[in-house]
mmCIF file of the N, C-alpha and C atoms, coordinates in Angstrom:
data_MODEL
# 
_entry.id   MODEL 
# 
loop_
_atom_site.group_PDB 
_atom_site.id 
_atom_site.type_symbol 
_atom_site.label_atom_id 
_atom_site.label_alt_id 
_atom_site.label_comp_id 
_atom_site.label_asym_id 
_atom_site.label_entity_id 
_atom_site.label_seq_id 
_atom_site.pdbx_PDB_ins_code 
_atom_site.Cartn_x 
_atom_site.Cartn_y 
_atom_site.Cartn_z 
_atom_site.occupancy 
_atom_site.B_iso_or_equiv 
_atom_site.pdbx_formal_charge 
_atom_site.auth_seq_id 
_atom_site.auth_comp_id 
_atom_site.auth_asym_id 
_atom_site.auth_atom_id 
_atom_site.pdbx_PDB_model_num 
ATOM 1   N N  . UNK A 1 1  ? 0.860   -1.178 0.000  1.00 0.00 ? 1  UNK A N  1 
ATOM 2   C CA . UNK A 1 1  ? 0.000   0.000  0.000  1.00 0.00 ? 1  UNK A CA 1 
ATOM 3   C C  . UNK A 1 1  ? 0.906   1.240  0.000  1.00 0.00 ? 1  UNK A C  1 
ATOM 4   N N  . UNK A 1 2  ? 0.480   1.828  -1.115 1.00 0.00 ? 2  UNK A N  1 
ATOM 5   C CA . UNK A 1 2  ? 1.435   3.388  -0.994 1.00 0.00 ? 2  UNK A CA 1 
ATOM 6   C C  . UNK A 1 2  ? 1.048   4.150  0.196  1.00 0.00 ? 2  UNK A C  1 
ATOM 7   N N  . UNK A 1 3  ? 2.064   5.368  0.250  1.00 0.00 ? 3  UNK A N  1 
ATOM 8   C CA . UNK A 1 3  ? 2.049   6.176  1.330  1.00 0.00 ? 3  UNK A CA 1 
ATOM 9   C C  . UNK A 1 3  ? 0.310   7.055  1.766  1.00 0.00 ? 3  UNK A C  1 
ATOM 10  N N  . UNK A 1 4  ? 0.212   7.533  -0.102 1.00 0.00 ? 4  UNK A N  1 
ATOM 11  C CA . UNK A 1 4  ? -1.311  8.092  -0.022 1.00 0.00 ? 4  UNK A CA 1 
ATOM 12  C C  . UNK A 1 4  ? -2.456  7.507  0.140  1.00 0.00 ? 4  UNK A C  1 
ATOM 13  N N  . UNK A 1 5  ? -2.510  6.366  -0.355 1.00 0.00 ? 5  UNK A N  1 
ATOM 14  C CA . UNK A 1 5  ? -3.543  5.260  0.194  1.00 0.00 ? 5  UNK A CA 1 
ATOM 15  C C  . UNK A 1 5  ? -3.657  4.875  1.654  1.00 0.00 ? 5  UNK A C  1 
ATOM 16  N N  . UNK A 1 6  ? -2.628  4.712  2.609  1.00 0.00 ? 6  UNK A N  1 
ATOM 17  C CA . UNK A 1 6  ? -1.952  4.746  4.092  1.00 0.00 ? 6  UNK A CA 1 
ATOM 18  C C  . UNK A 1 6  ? -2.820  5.878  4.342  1.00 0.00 ? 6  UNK A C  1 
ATOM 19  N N  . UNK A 1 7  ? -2.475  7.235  4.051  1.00 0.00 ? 7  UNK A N  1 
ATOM 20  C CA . UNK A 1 7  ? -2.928  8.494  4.640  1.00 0.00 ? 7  UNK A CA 1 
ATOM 21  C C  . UNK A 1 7  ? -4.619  8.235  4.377  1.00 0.00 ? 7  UNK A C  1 
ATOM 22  N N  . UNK A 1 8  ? -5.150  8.105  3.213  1.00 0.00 ? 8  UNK A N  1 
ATOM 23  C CA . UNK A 1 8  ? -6.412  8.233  3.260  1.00 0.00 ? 8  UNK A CA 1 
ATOM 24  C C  . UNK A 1 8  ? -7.279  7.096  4.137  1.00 0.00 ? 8  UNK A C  1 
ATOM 25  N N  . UNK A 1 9  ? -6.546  5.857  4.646  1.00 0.00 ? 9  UNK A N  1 
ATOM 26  C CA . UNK A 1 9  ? -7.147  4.580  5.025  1.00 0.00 ? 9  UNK A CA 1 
ATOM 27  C C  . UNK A 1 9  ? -7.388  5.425  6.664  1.00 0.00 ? 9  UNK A C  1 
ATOM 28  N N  . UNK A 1 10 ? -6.297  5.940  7.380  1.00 0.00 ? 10 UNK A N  1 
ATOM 29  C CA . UNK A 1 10 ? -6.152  6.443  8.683  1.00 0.00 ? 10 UNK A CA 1 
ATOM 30  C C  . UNK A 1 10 ? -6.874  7.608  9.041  1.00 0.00 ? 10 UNK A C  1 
ATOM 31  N N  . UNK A 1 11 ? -7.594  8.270  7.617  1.00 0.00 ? 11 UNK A N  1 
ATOM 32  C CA . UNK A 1 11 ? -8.314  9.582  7.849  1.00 0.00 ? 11 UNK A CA 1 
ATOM 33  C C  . UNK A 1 11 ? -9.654  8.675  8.120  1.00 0.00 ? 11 UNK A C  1 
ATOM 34  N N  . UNK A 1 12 ? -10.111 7.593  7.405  1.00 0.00 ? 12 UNK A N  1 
ATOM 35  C CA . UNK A 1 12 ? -11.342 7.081  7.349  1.00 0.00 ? 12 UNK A CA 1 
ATOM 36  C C  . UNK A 1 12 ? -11.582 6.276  9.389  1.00 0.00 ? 12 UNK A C  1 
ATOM 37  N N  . UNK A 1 13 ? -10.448 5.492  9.226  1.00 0.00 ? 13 UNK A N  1 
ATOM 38  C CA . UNK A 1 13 ? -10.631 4.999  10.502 1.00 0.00 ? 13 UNK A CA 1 
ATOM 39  C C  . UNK A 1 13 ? -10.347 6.211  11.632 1.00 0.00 ? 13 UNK A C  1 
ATOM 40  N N  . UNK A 1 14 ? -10.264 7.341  11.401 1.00 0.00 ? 14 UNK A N  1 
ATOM 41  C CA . UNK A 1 14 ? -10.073 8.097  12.719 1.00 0.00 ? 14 UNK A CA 1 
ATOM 42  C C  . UNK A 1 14 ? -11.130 8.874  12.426 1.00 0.00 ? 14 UNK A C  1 
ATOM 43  N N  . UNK A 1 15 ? -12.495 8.960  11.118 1.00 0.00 ? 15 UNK A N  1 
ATOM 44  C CA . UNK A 1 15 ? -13.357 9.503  11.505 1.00 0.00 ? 15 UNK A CA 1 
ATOM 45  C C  . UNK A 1 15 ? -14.156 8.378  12.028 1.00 0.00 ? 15 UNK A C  1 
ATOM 46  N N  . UNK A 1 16 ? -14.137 7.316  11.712 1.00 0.00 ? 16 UNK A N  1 
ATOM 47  C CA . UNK A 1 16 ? -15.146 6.173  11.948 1.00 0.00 ? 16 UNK A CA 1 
ATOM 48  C C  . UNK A 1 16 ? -14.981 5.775  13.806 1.00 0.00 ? 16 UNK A C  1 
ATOM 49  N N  . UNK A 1 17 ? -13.889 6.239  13.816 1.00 0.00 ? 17 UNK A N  1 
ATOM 50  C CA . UNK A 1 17 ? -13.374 6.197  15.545 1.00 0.00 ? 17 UNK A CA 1 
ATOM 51  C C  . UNK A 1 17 ? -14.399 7.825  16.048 1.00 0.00 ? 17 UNK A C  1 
ATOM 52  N N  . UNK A 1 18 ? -14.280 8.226  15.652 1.00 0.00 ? 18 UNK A N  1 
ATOM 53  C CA . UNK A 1 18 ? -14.612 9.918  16.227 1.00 0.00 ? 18 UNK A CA 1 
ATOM 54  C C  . UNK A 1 18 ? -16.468 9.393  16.157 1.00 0.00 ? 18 UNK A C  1 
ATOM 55  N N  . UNK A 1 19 ? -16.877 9.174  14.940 1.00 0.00 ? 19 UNK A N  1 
ATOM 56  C CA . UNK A 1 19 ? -18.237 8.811  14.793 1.00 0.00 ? 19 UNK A CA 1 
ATOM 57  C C  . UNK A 1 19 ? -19.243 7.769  15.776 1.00 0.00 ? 19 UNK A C  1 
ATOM 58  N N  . UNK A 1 20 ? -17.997 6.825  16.166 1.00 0.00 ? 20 UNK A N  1 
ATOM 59  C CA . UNK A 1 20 ? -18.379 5.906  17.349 1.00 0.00 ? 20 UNK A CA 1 
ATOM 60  C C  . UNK A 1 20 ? -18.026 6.349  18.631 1.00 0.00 ? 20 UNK A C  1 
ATOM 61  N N  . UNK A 1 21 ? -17.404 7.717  18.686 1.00 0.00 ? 21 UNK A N  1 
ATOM 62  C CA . UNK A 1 21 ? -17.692 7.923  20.095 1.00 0.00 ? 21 UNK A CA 1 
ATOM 63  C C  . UNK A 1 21 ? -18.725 9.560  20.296 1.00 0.00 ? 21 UNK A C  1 
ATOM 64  N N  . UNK A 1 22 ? -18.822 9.610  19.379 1.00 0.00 ? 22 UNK A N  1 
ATOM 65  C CA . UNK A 1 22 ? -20.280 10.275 19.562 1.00 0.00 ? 22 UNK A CA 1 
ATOM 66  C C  . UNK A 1 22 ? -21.522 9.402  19.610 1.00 0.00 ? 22 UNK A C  1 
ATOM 67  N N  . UNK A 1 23 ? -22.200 8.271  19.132 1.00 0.00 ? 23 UNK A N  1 
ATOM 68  C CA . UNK A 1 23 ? -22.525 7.248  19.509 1.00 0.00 ? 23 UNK A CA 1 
ATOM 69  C C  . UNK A 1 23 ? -22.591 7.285  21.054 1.00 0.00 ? 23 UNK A C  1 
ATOM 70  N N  . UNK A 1 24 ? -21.445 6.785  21.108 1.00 0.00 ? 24 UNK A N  1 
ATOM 71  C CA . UNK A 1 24 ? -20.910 6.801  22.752 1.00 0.00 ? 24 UNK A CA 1 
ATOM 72  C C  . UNK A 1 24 ? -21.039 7.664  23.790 1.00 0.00 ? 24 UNK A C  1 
ATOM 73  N N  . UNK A 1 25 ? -21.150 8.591  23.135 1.00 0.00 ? 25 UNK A N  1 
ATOM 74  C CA . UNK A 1 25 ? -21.171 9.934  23.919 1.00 0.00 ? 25 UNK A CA 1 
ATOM 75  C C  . UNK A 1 25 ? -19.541 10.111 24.821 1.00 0.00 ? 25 UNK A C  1 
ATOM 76  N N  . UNK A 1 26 ? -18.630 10.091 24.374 1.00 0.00 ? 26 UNK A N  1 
ATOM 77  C CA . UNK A 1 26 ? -16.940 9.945  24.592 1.00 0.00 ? 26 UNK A CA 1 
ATOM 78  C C  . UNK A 1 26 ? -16.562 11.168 24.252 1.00 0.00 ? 26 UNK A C  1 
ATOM 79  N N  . UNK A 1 27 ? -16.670 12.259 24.457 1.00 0.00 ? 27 UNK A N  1 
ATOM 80  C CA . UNK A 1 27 ? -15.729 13.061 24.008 1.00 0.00 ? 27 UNK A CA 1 
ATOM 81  C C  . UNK A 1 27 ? -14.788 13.742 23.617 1.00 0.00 ? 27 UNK A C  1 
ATOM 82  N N  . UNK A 1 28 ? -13.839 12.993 24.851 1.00 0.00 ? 28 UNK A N  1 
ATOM 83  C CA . UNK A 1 28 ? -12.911 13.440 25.200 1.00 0.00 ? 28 UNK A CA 1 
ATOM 84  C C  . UNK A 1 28 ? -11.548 12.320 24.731 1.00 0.00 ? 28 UNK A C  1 
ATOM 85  N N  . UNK A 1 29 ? -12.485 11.272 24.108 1.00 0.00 ? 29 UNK A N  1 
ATOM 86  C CA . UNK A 1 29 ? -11.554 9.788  23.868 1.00 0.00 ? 29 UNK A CA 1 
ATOM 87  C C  . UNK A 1 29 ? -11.647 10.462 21.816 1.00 0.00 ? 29 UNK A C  1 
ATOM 88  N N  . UNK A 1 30 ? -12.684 10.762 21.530 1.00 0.00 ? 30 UNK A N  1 
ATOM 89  C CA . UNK A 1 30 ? -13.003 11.645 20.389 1.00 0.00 ? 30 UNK A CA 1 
ATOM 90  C C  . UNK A 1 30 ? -11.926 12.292 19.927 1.00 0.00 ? 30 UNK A C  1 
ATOM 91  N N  . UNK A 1 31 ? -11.462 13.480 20.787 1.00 0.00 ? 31 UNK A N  1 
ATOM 92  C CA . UNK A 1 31 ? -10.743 14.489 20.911 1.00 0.00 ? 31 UNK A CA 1 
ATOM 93  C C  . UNK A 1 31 ? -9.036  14.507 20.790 1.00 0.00 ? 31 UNK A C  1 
ATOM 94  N N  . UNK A 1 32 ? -9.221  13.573 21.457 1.00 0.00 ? 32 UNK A N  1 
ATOM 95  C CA . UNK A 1 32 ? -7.593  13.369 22.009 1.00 0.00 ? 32 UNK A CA 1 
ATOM 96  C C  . UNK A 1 32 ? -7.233  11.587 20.806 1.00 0.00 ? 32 UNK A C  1 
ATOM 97  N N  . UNK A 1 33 ? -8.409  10.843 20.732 1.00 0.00 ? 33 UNK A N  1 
ATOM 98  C CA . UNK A 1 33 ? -7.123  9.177  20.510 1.00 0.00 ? 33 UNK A CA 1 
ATOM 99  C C  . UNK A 1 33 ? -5.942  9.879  19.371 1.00 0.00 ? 33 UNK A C  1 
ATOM 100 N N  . UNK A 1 34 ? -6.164  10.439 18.132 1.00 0.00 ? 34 UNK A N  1 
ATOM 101 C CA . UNK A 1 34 ? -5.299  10.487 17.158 1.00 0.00 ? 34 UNK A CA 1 
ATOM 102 C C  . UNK A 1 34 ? -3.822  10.920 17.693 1.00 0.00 ? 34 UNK A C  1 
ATOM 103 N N  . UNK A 1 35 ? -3.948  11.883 18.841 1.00 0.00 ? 35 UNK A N  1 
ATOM 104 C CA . UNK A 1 35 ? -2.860  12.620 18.760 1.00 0.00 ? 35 UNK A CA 1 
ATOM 105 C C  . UNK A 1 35 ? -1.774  11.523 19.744 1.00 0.00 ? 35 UNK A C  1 
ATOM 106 N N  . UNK A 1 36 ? -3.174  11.212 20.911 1.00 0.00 ? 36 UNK A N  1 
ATOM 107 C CA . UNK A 1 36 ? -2.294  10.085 22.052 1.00 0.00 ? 36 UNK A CA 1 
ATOM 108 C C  . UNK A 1 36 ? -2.021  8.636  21.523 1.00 0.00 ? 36 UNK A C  1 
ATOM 109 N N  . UNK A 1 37 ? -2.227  8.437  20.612 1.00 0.00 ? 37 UNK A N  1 
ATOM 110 C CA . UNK A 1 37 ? -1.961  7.303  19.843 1.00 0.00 ? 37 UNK A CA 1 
ATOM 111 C C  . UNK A 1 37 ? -0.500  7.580  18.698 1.00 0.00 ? 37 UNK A C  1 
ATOM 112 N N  . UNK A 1 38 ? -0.059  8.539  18.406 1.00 0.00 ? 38 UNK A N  1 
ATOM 113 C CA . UNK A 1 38 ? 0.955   8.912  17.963 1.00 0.00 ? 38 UNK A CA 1 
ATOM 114 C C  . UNK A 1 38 ? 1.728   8.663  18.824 1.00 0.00 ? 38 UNK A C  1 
ATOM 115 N N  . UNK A 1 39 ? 1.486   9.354  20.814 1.00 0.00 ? 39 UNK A N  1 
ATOM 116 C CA . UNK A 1 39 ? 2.205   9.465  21.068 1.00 0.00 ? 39 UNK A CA 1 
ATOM 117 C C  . UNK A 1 39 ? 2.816   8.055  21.801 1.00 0.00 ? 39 UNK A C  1 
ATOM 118 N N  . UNK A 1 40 ? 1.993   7.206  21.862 1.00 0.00 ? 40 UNK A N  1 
ATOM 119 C CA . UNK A 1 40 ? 2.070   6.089  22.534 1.00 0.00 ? 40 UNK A CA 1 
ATOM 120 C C  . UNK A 1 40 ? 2.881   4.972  21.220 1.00 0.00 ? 40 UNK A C  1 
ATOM 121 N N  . UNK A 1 41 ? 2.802   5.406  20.095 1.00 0.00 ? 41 UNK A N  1 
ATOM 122 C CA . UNK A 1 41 ? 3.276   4.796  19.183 1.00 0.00 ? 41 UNK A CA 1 
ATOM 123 C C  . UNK A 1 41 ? 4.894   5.124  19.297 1.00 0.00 ? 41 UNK A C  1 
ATOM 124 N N  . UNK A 1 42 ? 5.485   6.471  19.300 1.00 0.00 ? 42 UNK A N  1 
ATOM 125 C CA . UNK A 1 42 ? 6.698   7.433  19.437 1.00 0.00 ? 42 UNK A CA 1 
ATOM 126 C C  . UNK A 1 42 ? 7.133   6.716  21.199 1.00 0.00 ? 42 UNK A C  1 
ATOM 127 N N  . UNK A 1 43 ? 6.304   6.721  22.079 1.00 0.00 ? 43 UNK A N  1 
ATOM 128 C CA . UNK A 1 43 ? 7.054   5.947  23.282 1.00 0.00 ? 43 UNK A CA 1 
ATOM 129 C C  . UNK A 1 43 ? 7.050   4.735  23.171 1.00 0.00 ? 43 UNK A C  1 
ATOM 130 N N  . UNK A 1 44 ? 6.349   3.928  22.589 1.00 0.00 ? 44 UNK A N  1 
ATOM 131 C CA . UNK A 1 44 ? 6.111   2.235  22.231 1.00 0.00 ? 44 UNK A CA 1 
ATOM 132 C C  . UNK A 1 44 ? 6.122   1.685  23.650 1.00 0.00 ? 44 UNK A C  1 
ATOM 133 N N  . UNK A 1 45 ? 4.138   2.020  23.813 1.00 0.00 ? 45 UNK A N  1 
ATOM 134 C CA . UNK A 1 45 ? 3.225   1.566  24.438 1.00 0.00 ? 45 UNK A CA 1 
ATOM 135 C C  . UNK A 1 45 ? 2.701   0.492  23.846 1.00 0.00 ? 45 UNK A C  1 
ATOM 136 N N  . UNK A 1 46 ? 2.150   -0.210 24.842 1.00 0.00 ? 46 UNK A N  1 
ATOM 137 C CA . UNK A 1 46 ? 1.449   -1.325 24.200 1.00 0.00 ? 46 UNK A CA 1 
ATOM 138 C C  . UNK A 1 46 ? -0.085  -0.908 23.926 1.00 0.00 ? 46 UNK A C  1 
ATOM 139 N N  . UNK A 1 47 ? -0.811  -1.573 23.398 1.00 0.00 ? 47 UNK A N  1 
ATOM 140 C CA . UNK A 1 47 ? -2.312  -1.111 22.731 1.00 0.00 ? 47 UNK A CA 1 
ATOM 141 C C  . UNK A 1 47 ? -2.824  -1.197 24.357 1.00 0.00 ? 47 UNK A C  1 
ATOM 142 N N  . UNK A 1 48 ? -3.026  -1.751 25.335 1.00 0.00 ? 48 UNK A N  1 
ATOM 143 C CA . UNK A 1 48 ? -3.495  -2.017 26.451 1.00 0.00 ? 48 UNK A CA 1 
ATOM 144 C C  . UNK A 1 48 ? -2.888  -0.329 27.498 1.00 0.00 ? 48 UNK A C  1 
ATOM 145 N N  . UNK A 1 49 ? -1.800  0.138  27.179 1.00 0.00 ? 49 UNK A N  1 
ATOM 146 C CA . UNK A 1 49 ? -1.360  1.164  27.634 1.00 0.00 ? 49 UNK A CA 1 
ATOM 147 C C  . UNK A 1 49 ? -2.002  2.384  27.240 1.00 0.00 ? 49 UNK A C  1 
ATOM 148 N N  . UNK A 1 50 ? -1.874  2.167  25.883 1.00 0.00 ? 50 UNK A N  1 
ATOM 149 C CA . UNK A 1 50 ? -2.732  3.459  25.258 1.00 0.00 ? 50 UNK A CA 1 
ATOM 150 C C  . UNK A 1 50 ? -4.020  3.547  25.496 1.00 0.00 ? 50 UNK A C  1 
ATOM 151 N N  . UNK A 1 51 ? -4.656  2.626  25.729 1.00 0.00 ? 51 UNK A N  1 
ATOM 152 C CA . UNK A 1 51 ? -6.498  2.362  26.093 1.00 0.00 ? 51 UNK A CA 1 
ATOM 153 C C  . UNK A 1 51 ? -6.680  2.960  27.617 1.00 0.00 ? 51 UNK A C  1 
ATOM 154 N N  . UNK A 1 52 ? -5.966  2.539  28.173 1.00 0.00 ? 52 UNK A N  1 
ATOM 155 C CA . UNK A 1 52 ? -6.030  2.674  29.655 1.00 0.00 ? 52 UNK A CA 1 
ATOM 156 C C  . UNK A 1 52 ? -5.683  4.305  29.569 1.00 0.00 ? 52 UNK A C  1 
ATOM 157 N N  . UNK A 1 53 ? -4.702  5.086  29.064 1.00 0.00 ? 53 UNK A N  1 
ATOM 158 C CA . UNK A 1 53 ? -4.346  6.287  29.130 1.00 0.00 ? 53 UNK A CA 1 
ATOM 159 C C  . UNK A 1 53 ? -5.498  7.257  28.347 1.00 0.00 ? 53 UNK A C  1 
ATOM 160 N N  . UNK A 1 54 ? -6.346  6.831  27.344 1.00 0.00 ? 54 UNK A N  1 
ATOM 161 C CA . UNK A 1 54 ? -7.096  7.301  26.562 1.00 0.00 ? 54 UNK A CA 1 
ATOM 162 C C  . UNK A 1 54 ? -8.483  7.447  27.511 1.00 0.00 ? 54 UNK A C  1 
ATOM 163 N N  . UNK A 1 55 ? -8.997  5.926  28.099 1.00 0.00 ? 55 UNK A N  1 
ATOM 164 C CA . UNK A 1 55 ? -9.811  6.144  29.168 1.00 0.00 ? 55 UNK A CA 1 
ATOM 165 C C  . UNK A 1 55 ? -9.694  6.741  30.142 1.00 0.00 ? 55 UNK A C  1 
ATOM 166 N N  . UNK A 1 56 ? -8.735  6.791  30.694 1.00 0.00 ? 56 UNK A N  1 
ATOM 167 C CA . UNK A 1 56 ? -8.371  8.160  31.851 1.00 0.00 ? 56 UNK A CA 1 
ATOM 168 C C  . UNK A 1 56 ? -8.595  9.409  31.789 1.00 0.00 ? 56 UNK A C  1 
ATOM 169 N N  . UNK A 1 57 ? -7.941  9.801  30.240 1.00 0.00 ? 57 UNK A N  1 
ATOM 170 C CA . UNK A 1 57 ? -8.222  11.127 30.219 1.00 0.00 ? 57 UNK A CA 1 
ATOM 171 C C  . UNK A 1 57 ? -9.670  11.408 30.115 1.00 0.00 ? 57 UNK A C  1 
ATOM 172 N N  . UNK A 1 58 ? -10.735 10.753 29.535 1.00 0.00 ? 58 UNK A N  1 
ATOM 173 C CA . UNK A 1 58 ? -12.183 10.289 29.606 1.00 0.00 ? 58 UNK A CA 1 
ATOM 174 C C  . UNK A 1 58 ? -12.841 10.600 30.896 1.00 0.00 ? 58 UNK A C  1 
ATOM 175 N N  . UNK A 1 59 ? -12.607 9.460  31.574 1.00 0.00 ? 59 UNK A N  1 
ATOM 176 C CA . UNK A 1 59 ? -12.928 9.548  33.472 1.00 0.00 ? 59 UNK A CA 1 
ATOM 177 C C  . UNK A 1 59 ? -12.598 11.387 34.092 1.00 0.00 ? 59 UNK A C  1 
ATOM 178 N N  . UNK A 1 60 ? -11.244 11.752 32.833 1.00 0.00 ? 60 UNK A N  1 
ATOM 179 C CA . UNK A 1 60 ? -10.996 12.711 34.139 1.00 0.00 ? 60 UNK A CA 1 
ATOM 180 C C  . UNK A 1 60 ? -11.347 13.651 33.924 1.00 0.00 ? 60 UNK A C  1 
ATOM 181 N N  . UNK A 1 61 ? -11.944 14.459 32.290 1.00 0.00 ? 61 UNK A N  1 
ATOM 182 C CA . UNK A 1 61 ? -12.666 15.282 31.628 1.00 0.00 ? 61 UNK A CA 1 
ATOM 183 C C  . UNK A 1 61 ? -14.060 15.314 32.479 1.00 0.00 ? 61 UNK A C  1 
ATOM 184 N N  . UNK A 1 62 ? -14.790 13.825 32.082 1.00 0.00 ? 62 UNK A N  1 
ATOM 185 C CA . UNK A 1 62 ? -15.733 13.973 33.442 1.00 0.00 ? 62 UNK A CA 1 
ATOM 186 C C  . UNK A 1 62 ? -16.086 14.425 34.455 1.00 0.00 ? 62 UNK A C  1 
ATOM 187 N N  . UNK A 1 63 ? -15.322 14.119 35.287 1.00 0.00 ? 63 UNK A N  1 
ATOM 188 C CA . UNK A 1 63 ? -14.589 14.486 36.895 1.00 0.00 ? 63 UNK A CA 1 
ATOM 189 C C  . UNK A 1 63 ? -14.678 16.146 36.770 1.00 0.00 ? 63 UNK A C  1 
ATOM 190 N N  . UNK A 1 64 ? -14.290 16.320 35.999 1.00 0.00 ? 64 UNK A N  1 
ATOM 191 C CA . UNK A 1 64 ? -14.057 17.916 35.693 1.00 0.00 ? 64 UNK A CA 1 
ATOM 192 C C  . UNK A 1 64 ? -14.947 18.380 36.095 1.00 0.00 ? 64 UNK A C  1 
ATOM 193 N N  . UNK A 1 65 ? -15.587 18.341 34.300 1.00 0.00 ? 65 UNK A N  1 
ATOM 194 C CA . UNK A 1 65 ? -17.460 18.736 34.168 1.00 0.00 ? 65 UNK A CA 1 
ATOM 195 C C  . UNK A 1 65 ? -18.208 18.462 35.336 1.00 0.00 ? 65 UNK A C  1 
ATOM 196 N N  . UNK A 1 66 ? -18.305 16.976 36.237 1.00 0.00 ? 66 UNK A N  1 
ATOM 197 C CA . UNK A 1 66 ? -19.284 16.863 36.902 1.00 0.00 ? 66 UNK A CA 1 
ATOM 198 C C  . UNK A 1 66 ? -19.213 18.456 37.988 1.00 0.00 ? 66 UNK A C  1 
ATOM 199 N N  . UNK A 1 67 ? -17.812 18.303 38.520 1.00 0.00 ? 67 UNK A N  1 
ATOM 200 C CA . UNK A 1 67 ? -17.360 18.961 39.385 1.00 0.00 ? 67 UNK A CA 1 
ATOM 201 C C  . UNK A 1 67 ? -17.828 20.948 39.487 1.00 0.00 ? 67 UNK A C  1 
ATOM 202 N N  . UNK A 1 68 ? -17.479 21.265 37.869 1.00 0.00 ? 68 UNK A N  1 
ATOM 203 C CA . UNK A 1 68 ? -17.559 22.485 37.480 1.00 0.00 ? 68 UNK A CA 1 
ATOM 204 C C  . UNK A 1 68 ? -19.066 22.763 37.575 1.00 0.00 ? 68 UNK A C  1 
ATOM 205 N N  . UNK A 1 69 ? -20.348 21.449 36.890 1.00 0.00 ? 69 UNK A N  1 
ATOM 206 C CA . UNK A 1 69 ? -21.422 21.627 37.708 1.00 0.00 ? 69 UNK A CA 1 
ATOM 207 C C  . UNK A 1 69 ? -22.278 21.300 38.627 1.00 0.00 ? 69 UNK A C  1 
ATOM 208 N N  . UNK A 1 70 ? -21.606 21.116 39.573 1.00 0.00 ? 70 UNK A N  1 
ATOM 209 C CA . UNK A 1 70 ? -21.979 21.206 40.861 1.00 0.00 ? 70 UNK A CA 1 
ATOM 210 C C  . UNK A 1 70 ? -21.813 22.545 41.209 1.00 0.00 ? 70 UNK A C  1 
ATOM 211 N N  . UNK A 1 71 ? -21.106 23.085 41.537 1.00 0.00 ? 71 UNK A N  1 
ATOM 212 C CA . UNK A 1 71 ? -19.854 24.500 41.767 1.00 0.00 ? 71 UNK A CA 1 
ATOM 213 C C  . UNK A 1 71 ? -21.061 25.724 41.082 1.00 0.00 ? 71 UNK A C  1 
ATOM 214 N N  . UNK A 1 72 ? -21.531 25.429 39.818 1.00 0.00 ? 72 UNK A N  1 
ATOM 215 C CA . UNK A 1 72 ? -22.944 26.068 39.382 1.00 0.00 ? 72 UNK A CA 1 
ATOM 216 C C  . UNK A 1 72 ? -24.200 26.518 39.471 1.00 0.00 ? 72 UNK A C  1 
ATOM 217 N N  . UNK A 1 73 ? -24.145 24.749 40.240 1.00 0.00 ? 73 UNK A N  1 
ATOM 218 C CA . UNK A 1 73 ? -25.934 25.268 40.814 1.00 0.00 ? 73 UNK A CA 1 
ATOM 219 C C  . UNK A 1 73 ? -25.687 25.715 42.204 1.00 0.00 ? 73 UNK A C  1 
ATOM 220 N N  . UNK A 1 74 ? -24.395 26.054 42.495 1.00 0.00 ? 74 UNK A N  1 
ATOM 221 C CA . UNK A 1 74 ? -24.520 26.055 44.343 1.00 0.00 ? 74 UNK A CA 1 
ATOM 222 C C  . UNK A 1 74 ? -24.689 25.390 44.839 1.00 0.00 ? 74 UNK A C  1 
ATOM 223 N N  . UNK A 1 75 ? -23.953 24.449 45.206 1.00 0.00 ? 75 UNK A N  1 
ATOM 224 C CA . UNK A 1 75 ? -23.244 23.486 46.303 1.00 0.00 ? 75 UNK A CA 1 
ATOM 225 C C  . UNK A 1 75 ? -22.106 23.532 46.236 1.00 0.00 ? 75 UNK A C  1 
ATOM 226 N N  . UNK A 1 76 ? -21.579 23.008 47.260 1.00 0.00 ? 76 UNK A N  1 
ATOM 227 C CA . UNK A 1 76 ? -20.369 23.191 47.715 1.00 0.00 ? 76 UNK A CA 1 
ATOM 228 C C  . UNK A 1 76 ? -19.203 22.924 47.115 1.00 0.00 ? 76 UNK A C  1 
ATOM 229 N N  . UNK A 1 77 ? -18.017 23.086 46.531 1.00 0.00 ? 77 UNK A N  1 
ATOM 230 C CA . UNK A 1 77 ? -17.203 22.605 45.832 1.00 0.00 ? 77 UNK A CA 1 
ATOM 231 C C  . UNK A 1 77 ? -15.621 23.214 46.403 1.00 0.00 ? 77 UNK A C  1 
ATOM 232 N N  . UNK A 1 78 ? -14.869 22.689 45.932 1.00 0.00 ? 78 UNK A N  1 
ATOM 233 C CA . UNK A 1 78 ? -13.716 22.771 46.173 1.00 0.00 ? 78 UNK A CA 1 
ATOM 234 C C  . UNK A 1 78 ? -12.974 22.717 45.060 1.00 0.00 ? 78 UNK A C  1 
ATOM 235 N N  . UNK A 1 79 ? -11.398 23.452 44.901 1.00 0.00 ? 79 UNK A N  1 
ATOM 236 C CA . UNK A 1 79 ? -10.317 22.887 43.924 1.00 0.00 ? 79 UNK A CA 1 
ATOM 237 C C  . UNK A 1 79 ? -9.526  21.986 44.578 1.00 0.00 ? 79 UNK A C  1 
ATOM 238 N N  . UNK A 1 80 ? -9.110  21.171 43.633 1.00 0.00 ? 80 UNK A N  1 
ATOM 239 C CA . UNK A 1 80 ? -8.700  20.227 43.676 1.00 0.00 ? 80 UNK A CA 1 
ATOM 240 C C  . UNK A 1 80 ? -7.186  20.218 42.735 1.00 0.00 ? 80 UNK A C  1 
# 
């Protein structure tokens, strides 16, 4: 497979990835896999490393949001 065929195969599977996590409602796994998957490729992570690091950042985007509204409607919140 040539180089341009390569490029166009990885545009399709990283929208078809982006498309299934809207589905999902993932945003933040959306947002980020292409770039953290480079980078896990450049440190040579294993696929189980990169998942786990991809879901984290997921959980912790969450964590955020939940946090930021709470802090909104008035209750109590803290930084963290």
């Amino acid at each position: 497979m040539n180089r341009q065929m390569a490029a166009v195969e990885a545009q399709l599977e990283e929208a078809l990835i982006k498309q299934h996590c809207q589905q999902l409602r993932l945003p933040s796994v959306a947002a980020q896999c292409a770039w953290m998957a480079e980078q896990a490729a450049k440190q040579q992570q294993t696929h189980i490393q990169y998942l786990s690091l991809l879901l984290s950042a997921e959980v912790e985007d969450r964590e955020v949001t939940e946090r930021s509204l709470v802090c909104e409607h008035g209750n109590e919140c803290s930084v963290s």
